[in-house]
DSSP file (Angstrom, degrees, kcal/mol; ACC not computed):
  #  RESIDUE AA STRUCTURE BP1 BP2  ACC     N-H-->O    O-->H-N    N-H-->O    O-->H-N    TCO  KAPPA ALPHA  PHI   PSI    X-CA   Y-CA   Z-CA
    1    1 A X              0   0    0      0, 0.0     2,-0.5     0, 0.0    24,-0.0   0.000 360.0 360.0 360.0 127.3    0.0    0.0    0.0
    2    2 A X        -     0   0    0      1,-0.0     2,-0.5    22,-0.0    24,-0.2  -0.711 360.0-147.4-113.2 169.1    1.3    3.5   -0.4
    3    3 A X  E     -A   25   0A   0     22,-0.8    22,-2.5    -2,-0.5     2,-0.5  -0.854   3.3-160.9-133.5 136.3    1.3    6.2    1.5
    4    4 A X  E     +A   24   0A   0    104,-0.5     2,-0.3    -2,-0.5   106,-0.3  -0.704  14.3 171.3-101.5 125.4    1.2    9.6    0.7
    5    5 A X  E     +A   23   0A   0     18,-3.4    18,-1.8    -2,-0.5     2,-0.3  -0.946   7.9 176.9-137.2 135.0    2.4   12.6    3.3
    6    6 A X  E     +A   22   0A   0     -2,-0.3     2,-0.3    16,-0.3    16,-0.2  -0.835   5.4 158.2-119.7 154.4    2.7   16.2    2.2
    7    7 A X  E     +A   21   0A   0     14,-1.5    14,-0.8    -2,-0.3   105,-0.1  -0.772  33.6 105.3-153.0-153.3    3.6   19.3    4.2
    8    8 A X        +     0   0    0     -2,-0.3     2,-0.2    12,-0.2    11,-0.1   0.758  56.1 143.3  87.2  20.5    4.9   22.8    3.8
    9    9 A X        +     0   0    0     -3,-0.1     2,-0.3     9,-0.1   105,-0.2  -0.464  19.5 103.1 -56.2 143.1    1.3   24.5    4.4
   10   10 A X        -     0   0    0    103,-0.5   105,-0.5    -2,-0.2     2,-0.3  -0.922  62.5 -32.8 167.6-148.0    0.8   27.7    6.3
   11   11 A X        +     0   0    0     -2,-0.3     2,-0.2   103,-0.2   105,-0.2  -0.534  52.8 156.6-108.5 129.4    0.2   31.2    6.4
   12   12 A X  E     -d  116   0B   0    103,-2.3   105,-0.9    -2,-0.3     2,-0.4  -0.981  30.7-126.1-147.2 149.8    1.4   33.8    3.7
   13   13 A X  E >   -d  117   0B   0     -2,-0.2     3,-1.2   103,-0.2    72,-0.3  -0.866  44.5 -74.6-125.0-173.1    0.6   36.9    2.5
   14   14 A X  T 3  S+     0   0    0    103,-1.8    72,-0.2    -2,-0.4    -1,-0.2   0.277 120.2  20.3 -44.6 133.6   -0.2   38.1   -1.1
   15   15 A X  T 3  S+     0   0    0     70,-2.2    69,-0.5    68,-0.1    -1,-0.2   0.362 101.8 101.9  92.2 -23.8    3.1   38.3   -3.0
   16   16 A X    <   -     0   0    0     -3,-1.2    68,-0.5    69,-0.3    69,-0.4   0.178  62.0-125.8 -76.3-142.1    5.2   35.8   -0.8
   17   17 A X        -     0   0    0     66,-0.2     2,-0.2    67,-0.2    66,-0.2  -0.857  15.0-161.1-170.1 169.5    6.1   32.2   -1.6
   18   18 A X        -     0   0    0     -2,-0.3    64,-2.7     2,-0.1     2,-0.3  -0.836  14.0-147.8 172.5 156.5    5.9   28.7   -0.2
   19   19 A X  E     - B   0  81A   0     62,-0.2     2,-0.4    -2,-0.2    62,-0.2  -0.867  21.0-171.0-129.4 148.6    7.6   25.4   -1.0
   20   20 A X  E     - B   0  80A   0     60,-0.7    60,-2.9    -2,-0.3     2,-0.3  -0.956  12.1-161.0-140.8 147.8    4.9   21.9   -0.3
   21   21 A X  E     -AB   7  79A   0    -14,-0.8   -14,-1.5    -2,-0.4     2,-0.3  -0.936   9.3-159.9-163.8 129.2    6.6   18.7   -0.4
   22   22 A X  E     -AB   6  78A   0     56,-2.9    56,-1.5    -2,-0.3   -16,-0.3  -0.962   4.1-168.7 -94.0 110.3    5.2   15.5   -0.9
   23   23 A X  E     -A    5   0A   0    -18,-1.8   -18,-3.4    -2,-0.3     2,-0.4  -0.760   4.2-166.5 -87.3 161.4    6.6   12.1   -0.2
   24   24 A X  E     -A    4   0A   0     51,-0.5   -20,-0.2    52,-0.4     7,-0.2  -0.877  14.0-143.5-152.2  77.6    5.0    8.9   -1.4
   25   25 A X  E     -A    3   0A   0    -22,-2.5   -22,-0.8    -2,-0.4     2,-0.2  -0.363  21.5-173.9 -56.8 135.9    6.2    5.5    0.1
   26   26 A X        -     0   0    0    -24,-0.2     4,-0.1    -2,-0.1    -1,-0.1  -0.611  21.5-164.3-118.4 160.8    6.4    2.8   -1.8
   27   27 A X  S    S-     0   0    0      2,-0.7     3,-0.1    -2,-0.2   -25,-0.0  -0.300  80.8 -23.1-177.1  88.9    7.1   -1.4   -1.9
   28   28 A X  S    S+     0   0    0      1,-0.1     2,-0.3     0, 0.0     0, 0.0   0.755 122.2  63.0  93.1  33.4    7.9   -3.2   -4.7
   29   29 A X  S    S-     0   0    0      2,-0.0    -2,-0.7     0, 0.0     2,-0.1  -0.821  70.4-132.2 179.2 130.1    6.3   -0.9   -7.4
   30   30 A X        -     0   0    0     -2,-0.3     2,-0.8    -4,-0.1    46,-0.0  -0.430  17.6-117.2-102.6 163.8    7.2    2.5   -8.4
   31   31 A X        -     0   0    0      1,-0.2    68,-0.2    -7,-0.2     3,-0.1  -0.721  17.7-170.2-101.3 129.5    4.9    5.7   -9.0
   32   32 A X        +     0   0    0     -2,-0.8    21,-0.7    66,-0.5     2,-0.5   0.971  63.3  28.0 -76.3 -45.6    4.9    7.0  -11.8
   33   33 A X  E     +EF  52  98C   0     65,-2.4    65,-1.4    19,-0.2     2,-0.3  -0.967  50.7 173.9-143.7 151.7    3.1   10.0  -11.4
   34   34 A X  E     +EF  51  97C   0     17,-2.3    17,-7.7    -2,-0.5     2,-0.3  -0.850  14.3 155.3-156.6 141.9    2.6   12.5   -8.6
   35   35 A X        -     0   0    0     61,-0.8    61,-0.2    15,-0.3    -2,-0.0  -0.743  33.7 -95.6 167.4 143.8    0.8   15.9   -8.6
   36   36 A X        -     0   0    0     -2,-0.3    12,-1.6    59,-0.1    13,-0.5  -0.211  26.2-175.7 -81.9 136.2   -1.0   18.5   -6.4
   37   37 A X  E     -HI  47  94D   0     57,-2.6    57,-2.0    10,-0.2     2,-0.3  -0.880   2.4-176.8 -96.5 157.6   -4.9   19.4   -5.5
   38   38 A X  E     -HI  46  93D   0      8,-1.1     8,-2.0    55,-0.2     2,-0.3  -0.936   8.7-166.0-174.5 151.2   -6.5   21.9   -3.7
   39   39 A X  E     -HI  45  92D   0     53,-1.1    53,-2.4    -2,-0.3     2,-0.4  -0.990  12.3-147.8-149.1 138.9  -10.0   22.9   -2.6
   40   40 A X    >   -     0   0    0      4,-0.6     3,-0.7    -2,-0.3    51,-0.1  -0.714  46.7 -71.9-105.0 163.8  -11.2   26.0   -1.1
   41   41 A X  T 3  S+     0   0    0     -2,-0.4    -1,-0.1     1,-0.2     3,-0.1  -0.131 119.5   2.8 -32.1 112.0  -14.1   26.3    1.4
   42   42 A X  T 3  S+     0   0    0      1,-0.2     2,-0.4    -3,-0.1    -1,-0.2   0.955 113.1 120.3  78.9  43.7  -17.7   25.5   -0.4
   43   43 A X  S <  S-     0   0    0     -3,-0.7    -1,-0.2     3,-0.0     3,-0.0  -0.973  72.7-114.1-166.2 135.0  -15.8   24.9   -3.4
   44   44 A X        -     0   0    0     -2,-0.4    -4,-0.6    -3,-0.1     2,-0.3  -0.449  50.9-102.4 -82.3 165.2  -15.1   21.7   -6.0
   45   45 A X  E     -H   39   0D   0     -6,-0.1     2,-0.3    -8,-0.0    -6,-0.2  -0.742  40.6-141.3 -95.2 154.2  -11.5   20.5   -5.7
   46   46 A X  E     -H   38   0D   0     -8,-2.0    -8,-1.1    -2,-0.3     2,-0.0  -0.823  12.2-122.6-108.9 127.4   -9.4   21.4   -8.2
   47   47 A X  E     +H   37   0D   0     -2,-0.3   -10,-0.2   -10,-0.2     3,-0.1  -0.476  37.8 159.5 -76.2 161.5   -6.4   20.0  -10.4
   48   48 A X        -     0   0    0    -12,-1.6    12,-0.3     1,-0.3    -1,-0.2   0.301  55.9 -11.3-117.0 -78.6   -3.1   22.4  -10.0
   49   49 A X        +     0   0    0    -13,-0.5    -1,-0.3    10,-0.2     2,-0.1   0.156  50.0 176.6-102.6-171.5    0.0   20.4  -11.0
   50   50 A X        -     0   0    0      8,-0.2     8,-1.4    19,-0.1     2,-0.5  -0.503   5.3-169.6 177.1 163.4    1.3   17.2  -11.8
   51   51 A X  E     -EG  34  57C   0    -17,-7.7   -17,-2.3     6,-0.2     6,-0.2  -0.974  14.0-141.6-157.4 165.8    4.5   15.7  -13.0
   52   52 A X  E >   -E   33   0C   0      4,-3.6     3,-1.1    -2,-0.5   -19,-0.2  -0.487  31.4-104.6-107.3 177.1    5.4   12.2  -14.2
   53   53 A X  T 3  S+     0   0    0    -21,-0.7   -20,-0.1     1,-0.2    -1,-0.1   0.574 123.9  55.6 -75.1 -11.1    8.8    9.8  -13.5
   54   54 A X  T 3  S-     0   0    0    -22,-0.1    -1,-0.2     2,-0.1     3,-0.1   0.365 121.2-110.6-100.9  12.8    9.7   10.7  -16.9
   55   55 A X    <   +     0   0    0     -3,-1.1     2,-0.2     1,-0.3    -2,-0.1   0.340  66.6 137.0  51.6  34.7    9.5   14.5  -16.4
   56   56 A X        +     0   0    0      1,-0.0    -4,-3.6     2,-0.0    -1,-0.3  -0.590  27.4 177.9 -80.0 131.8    7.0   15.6  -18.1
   57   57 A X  B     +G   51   0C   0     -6,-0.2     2,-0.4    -2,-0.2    -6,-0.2  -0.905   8.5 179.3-152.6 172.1    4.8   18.2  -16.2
   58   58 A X        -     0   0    0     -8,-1.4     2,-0.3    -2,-0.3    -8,-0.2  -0.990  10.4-159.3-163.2 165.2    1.9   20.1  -17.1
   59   59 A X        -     0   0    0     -2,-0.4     2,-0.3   -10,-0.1   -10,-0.2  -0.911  22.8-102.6-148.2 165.8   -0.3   22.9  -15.0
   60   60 A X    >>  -     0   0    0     -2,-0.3     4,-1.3   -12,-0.3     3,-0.8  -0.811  36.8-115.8-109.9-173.2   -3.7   24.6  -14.8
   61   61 A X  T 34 S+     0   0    0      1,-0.3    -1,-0.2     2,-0.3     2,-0.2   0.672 108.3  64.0-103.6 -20.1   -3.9   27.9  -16.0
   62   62 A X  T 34 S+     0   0    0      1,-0.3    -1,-0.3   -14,-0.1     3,-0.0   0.207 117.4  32.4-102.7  22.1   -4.8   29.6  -12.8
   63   63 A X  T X4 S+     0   0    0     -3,-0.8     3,-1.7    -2,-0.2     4,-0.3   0.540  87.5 126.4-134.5 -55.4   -1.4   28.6  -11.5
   64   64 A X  T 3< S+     0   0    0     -4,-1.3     4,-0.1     1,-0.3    -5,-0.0   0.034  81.1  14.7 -53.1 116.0    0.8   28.6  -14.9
   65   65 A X  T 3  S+     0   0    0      2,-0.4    -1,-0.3    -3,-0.0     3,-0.1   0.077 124.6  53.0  47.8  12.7    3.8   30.7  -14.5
   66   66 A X  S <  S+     0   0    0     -3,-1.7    17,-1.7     1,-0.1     2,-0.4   0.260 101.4  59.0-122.6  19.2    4.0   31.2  -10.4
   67   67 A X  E     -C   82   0A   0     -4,-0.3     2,-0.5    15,-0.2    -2,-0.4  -0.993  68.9-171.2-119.3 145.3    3.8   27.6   -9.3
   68   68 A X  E     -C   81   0A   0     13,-1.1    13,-4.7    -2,-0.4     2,-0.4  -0.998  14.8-139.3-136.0 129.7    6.7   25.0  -10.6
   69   69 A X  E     -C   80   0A   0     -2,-0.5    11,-0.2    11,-0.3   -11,-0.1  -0.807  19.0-174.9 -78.5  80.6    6.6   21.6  -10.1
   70   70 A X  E     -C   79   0A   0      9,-0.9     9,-2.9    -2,-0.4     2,-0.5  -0.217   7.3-154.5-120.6 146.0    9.6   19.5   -9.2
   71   71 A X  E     -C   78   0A   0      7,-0.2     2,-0.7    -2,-0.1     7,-0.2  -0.979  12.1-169.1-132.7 107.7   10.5   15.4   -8.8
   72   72 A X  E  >> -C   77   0A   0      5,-1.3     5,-1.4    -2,-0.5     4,-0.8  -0.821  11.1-177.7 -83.9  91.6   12.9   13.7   -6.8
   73   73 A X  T  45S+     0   0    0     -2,-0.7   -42,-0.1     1,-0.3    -1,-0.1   0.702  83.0  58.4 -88.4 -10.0   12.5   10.2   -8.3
   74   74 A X  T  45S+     0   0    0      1,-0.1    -1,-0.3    -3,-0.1    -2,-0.1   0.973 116.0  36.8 -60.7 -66.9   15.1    8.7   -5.9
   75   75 A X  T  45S-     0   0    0      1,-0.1   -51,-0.5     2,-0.0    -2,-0.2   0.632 101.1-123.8 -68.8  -3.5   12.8   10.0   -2.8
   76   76 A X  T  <5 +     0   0    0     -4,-0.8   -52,-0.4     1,-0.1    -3,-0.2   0.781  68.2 155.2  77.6  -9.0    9.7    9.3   -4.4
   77   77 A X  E   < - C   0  72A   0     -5,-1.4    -5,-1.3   -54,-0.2     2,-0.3  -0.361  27.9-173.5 -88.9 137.2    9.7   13.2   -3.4
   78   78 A X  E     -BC  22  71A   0    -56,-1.5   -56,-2.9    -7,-0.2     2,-0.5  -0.981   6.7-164.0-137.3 138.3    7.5   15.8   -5.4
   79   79 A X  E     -BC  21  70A   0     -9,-2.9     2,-1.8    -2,-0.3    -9,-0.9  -0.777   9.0-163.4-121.9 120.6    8.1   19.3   -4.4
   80   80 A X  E     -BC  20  69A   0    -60,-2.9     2,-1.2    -2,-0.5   -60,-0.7  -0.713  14.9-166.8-105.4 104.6    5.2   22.3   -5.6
   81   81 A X  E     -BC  19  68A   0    -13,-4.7     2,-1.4    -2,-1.8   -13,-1.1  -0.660   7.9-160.7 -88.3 105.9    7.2   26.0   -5.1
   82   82 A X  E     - C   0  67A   0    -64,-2.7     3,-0.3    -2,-1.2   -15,-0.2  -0.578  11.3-175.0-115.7 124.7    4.6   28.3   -5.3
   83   83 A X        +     0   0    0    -17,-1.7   -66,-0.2    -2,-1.4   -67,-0.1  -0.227  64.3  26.1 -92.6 153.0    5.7   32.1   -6.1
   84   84 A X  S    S-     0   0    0    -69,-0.5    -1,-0.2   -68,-0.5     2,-0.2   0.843  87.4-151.2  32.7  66.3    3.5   35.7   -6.3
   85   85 A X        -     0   0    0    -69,-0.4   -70,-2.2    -3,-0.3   -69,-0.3  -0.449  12.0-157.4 -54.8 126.6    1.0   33.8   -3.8
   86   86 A X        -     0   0    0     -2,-0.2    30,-0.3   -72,-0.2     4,-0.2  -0.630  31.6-112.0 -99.5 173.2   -2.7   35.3   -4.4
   87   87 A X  S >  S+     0   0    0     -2,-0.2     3,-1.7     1,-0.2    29,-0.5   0.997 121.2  61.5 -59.3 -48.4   -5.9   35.3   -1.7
   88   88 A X  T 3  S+     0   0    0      1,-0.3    -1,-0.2    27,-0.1    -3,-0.0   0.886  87.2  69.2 -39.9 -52.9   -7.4   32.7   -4.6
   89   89 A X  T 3  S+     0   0    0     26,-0.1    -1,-0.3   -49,-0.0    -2,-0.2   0.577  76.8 115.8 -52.4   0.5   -4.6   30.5   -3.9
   90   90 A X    <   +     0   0    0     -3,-1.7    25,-0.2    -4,-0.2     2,-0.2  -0.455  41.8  81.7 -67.6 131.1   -6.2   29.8   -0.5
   91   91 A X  S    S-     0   0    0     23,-0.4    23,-2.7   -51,-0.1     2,-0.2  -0.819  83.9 -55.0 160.9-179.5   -7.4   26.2    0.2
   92   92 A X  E     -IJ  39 113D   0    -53,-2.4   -53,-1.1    21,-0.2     2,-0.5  -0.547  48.0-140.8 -79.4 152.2   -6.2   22.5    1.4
   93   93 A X  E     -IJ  38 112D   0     19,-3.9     2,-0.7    -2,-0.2    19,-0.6  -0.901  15.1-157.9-102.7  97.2   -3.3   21.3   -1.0
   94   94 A X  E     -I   37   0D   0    -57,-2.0   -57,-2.6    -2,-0.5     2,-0.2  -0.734   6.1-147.0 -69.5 106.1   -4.0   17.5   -1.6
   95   95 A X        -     0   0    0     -2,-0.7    14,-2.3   -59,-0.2     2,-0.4  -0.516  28.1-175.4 -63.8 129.4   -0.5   15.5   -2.7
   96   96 A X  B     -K  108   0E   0     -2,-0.2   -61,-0.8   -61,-0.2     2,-0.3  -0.841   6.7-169.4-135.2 114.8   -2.0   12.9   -5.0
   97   97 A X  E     -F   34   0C   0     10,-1.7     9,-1.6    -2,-0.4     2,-0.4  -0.838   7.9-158.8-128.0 160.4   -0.1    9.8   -6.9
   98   98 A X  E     -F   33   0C   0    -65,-1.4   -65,-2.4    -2,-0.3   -66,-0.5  -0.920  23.3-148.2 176.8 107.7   -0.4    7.0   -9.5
   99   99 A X  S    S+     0   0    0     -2,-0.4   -69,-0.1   -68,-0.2     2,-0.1   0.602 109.1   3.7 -43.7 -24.4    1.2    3.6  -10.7
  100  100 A X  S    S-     0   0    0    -67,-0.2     2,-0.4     1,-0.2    -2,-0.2   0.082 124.4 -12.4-157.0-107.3    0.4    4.4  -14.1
  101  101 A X        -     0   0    0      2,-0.1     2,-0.3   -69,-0.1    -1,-0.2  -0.815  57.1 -96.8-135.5 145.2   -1.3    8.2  -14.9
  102  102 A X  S    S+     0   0    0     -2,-0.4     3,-0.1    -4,-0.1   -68,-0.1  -0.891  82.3  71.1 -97.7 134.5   -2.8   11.3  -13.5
  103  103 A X  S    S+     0   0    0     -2,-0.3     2,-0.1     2,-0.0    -2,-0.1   0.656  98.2  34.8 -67.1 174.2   -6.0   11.6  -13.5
  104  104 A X  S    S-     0   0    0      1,-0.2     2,-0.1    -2,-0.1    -6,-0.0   0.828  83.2-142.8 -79.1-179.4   -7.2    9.9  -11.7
  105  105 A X        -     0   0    0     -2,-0.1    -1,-0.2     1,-0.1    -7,-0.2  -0.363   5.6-160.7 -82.6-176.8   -5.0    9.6   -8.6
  106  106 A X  S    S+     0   0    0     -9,-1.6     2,-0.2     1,-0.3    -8,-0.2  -0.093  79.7  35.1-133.9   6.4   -4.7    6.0   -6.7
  107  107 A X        -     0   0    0    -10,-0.1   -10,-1.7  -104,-0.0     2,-0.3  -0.778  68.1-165.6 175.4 110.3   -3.4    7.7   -3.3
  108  108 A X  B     -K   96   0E   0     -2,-0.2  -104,-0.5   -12,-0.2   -12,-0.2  -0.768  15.7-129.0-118.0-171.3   -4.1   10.6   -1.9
  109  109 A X        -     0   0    0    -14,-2.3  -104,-0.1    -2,-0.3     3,-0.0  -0.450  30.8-117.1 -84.4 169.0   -2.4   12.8    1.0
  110  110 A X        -     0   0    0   -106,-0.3    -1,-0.1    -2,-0.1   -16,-0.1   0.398  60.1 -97.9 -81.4  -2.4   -4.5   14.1    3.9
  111  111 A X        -     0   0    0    -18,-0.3     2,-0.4   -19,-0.1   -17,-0.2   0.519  19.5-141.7  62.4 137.2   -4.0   17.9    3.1
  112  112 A X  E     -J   93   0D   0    -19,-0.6   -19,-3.9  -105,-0.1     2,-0.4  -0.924  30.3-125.3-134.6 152.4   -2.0   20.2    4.3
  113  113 A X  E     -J   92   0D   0     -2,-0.4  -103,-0.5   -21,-0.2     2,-0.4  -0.769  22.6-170.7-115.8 148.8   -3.9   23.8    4.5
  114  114 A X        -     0   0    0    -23,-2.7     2,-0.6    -2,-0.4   -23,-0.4  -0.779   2.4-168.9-147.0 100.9   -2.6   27.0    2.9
  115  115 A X        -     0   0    0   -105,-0.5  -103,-2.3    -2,-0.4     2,-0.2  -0.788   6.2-164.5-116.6  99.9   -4.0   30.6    3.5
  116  116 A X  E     -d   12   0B   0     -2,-0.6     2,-0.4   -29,-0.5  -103,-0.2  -0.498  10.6-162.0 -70.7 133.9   -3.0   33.6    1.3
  117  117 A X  E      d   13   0B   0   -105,-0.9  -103,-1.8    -2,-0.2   -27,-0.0  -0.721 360.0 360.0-102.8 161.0   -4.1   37.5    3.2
  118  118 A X              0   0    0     -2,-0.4  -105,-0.1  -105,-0.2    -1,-0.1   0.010 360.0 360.0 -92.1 360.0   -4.1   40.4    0.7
């Protein structure tokens, strides 16, 4: 079974940064692909990120040029830096990963919660 833990949540305000980093345990079978969610209060959850073991990485628009997505395929590690934070960006971040392709996940993270001020 694997198990997903993410962290790097907390309190920012508009214009700042923050770095979330996922690891994703494994045993006897590797993940291919790993990649971020996030759902605000009253709100459907959302795709952000993703990126694959072959480094291929792809975004949604309401992120696309201040968030990058980054892989450490030794740690299993996937790493979201997210830059020029906005109020919007506010919500849980879900780490979410995949034997074979995103969508859909096979494993997610519990959420780790991340609140942009103006």
């Amino acid at each position: 079974q694997v198990q997903v833990v993410e962290s790097g949540g907390g309190f920012m305000q508009a214009g700042g940064s923050l770095r979330l980093s996922c690891a994703a345990s494994r045993s006897g079978f590797s993940i291919n692909a790993m990649g971020w969610y996030r759902q605000a209060p009253g709100k459907e959850r959302e795709w952000v990120a993703h990126s694959t073991i072959g480094g291929s990485t792809n975004y949604a628009d309401s992120v696309k040029g201040r968030f990058t997505i980054s892989r450490d395929n030794a740690k299993n590690t996937v790493y979201l830096q997210m830059n020029s934070l906005k109020p919007e960006d506010t919500g849980v971040y879900f780490c979410a990963a995949s034997r074979w392709r995103l969508p859909p996940p096979e494993y997610w993270g519990q959420g780790t919660q991340v609140t942009v001020s103006s």
